[in-house]
GUSE-977910 format. One line per 10 residues: number of its first residue (from 1); for each residue y, x, z of C-alpha. Coordinates in steps of 0.1 Angstrom, whole numbers. Example, Ala and Ser with C-alpha at 12.3 -4.5 7.8 and 13.67 -1.06 7.14 Angstrom:
BEGIN
1) -45:123:78; -11:137:71
This chain:
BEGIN
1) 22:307:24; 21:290:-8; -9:265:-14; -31:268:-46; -57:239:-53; -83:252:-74; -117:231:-83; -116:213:-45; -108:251:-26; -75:266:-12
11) -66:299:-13; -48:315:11; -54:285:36; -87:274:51; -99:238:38; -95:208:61; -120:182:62; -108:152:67; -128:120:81; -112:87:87
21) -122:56:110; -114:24:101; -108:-2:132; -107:-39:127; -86:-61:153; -99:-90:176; -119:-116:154; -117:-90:122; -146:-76:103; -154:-61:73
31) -160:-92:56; -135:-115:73; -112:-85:64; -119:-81:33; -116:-123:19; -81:-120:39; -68:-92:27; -57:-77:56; -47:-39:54; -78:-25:72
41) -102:-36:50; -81:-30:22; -80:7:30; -121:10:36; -122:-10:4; -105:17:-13; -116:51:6; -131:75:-20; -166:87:-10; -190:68:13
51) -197:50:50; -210:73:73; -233:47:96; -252:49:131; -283:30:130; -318:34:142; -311:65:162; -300:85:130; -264:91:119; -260:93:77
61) -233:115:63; -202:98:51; -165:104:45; -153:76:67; -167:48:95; -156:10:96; -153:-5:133; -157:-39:135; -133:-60:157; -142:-73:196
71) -151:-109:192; -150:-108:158; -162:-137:129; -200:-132:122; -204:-130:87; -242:-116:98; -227:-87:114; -236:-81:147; -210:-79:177; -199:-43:187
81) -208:-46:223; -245:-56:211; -254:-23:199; -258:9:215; -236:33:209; -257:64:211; -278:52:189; -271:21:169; -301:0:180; -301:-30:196
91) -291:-31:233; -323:-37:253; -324:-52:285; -328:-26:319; -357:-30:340; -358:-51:370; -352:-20:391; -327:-10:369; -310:-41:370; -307:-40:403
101) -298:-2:411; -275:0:381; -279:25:352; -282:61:362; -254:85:345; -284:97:320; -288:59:312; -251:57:302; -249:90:287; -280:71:265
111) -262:42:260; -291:24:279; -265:2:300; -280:-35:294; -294:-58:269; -273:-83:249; -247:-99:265; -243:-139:262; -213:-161:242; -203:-120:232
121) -182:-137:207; -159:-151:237; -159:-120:255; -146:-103:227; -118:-126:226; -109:-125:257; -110:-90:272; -120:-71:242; -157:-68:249; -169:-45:222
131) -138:-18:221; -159:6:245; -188:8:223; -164:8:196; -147:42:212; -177:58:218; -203:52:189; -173:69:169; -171:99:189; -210:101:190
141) -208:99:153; -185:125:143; -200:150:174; -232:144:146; -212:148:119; -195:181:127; -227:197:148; -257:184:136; -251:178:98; -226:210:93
151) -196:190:79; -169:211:90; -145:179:101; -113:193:115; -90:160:108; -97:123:116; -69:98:106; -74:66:121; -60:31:108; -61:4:130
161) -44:-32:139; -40:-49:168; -68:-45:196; -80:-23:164; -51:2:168; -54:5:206; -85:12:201; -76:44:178; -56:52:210; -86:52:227
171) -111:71:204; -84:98:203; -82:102:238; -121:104:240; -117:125:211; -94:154:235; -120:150:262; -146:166:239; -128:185:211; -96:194:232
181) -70:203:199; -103:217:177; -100:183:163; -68:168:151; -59:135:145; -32:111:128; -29:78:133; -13:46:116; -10:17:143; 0:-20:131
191) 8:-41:157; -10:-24:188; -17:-51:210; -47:-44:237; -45:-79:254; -37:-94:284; -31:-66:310; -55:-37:297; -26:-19:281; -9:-13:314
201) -37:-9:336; -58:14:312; -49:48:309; -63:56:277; -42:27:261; -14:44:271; -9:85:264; -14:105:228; -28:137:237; -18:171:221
211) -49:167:196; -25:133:179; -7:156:156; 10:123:144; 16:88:152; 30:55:129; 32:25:152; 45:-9:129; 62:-34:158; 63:-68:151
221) 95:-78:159; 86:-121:165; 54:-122:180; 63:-141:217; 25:-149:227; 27:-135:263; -13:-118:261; 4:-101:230; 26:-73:244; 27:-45:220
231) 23:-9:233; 58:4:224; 80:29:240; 78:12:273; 40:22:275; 33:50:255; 39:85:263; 36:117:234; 54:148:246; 33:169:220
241) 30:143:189; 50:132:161; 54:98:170; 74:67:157; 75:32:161; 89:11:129; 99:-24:144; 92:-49:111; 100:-87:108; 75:-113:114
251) 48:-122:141; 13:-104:149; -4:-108:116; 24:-108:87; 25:-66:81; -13:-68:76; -14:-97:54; 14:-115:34; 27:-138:53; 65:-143:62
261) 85:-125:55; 61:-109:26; 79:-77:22; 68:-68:59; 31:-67:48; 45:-53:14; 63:-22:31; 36:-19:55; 7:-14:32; 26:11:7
271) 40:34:38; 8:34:53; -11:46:12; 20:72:10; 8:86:45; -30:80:47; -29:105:13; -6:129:23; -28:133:58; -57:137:35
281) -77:106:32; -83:100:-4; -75:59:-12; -80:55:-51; -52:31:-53; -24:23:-44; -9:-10:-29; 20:-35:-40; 30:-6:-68; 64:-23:-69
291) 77:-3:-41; 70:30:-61; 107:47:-49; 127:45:-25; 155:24:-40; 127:-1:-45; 122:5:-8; 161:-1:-4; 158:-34:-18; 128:-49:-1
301) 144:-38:32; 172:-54:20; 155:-89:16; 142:-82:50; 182:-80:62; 191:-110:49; 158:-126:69; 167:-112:97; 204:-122:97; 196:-160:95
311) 189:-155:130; 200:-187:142; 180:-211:118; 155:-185:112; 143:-180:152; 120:-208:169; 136:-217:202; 111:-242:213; 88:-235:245; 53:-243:222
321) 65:-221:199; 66:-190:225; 32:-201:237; 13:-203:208; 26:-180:190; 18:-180:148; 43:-187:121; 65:-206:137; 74:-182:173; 100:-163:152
331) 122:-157:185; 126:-117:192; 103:-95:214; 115:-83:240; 120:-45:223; 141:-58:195; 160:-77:215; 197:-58:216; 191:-43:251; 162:-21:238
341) 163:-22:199; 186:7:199; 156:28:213; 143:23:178; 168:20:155; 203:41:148; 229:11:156; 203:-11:175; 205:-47:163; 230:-53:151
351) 231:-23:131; 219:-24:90; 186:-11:97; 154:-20:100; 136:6:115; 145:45:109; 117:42:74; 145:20:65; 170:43:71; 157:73:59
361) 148:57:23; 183:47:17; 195:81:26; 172:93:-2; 180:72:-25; 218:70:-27; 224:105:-1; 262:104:-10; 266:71:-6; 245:66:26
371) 271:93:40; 300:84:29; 293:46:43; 270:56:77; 275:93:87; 314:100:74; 341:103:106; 365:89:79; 381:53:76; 394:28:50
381) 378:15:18; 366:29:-12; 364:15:-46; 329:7:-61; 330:7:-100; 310:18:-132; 335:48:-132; 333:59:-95; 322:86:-76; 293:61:-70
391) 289:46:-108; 247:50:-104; 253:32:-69; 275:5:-85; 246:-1:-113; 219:-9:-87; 244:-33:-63; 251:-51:-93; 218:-50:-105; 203:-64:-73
401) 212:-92:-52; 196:-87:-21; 209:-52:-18; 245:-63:-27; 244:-98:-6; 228:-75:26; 254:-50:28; 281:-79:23; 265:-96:50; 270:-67:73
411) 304:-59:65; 298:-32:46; 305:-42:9; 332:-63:-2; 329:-79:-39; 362:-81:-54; 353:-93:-87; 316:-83:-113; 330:-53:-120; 343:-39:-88
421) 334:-37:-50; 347:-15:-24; 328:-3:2; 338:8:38; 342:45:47; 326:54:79; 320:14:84; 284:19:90; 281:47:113; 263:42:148
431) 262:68:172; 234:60:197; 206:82:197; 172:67:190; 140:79:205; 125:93:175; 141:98:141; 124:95:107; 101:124:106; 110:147:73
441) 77:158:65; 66:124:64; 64:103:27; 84:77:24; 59:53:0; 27:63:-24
């Protein structure tokens, strides 16, 4: 059935409400967020409409909710595991007898569980202190939302990074506890990290339920701290959602903010606008504008290539680097590593790709020549001229180094002089099946 948007109303389909919940990572807030720039805070920054907030006991309407991270900077804004989540007060301590006996299940079902915990701060750090109250002030809020204040939320879309996006994990699986599939939800995942041993031992970190119509997880591909391991393939189980994980260059940090390499943030951030809209939450811009096709895609994958294949000078060996982690651990996680990167990617690592976003942008943007090169059963060369089969291809390569120098790189181009190349039938096709291929219906930029 056709689709017909009239003054905010659609005919021949019921209207879905969408709400969105913002969830900053470990030592994130909305203000730290914000002066960094970091994609979470960019998105609430830029979310049409208004905060819907828990304080005092009373929930106010809004279009979306910001989370702020366990243990996160201060900036005058209170730690998450400091306020009750039933209500948005102030914890308050329990009674002596209370104290002793433990809160009753009304007391929890209250949020009356304790009074402020000390060095908070550290505990949020630590063992993410602060994503419990995070999980359920959220449901509590949009349980108001929908029953008490009429707004007829069927969708949430969740954003989240690090601890931040384990923690959408959570909220939807607390979510299908009380909704079941009345309530759908989306989510976009950067760097889903729930620290130290939480993301094997908790259940909840773990499983999408059949209410997570669909799932984006970014991997980074060079973070090595050993509290950092991402919930990936290995962990995550989601028979009934639309899942995929996009392994991207650099270490925890550099697809949320620009860091190196800068096209990881840049991809990151457009992808996520392209799919935050098209699921229905209304941003009023949209990020690094640059990549406004997919051949611009093309090419800032294709700086990301030529990153990657400077392996040898490019990867920190060094045992401090491993340890601490930052800027300088650019070694491989264990998932891109070329016993498990073919999970991800069609070739694995060796292969051209990326990550299957990668992949399916370059088969939009140049469709014959992505199968004449990476899906043809033929063999030899083909020549690559302004009077080819492939002239419009020809104009880009010659037009844009990193896309010419990448597929060189890989064997896959061949310049024979500035006004011819030849290409390799067939040269780029990979047969191993990844878990998850680009899904169609999703956008590929905003």
């Amino acid at each position: 059935m056709v689709e017909v948007l009239v003054a905010g109303l659609i005919f021949g389909e019921p209207i879905v409400s969408t709400f969105t919940v913002y969830c900053h990572g470990t030592g994130f807030n909305r203000i730290k967020g914000s002066s960094s720039d970091e994609l979470v805070a960019w998105f609430h920054n830029h979310n049409d409409g208004v905060e819907a907030q828990l304080a005092g006991g009373a929930v106010t309407r809004g279009d979306y909710m910001i989370n702020e991270g366990p243990g996160h900077s201060g900036n005058g804004v209170v730690q998450p595991q400091q306020v009750n989540p039933m209500t948005g007060s102030a914890k308050q301590n329990l009674s002596l007898k209370k104290w002793v006996s433990g809160p009753s299940f009304a007391d929890h079902a209250r949020g009356n569980t304790g009074g402020p915990q000390k060095a908070a701060k550290l505990r949020g750090v630590i063992s993410g202190q602060g994503w419990d109250e995070n999980t359920q002030r959220t449901v509590n809020l949009i349980q108001d939302l929908k029953f008490d204040k009429g707004m007829p939320i069927d969708r949430v879309n969740l954003v989240g990074w690090s601890r931040g996006a384990v923690t959408c994990m959570r909220i939807a699986n607390l979510m299908y506890e009380v909704f079941k599939d009345e309530v759908s939800c989306n989510i976009f995942a950067v760097d889903p990290v729930a620290g130290a041993d939480a993301g094997e031992e908790m259940l909840d970190t773990q499983v999408l339920q059949s209410n997570v119509e669909r799932y984006v997880g970014i991997l980074a591909m060079h973070e090595m701290r050993s509290t950092f391991k991402p919930q990936d393939w290995s962990r995550v189980r989601a028979p009934a959602t639309t899942a995929i994980f996009l392994p991207m260059p650099g270490v925890h940090n550099a697809q949320v903010m620009v860091k190196t390499p800068a096209d990881a943030a840049y991809i990151t951030r457009n992808l996520a606008c392209g799919l935050l809209r098209d699921w229905g939450t209304p941003i009023n811009a949209v990020p690094y504008g640059h990549l406004s096709t997919t051949q611009d895609m093309c090419i800032a994958y294709a700086r990301l290539v030529l990153t990657l294949s400077e392996h040898k000078s490019y990867e920190t060996k060094g045992l401090m680097g491993r340890v601490m982690g930052g800027t300088t651990s650019l070694r491989r996680r264990d998932f891109a590593k070329h016993s498990r990167m073919d999970t991800y990617t069609r070739g694995g690592k060796e292969s051209y790709w990326v990550n299957e976003h990668h992949r399916a942008c370059f088969a939009a943007a140049f469709p014959d020549v992505y199968e004449c090169i990476f899906e043809s059963m033929g063999s030899g060369e083909m020549a690559l001229t302004a009077q080819s089969r492939f002239s419009t291809f020809f104009g880009v390569v010659s037009a844009s180094a990193p896309l010419r120098h990448s597929l060189a790189l890989k064997g896959l181009l061949m310049e024979e002089s500035p006004t011819q190349f030849m290409i390799g039938v067939g040269a780029g096709r990979y047969s191993n099946q990844v878990r998850r291929l680009w899904p169609d219906q999703f956008p590929l930029h905003a």
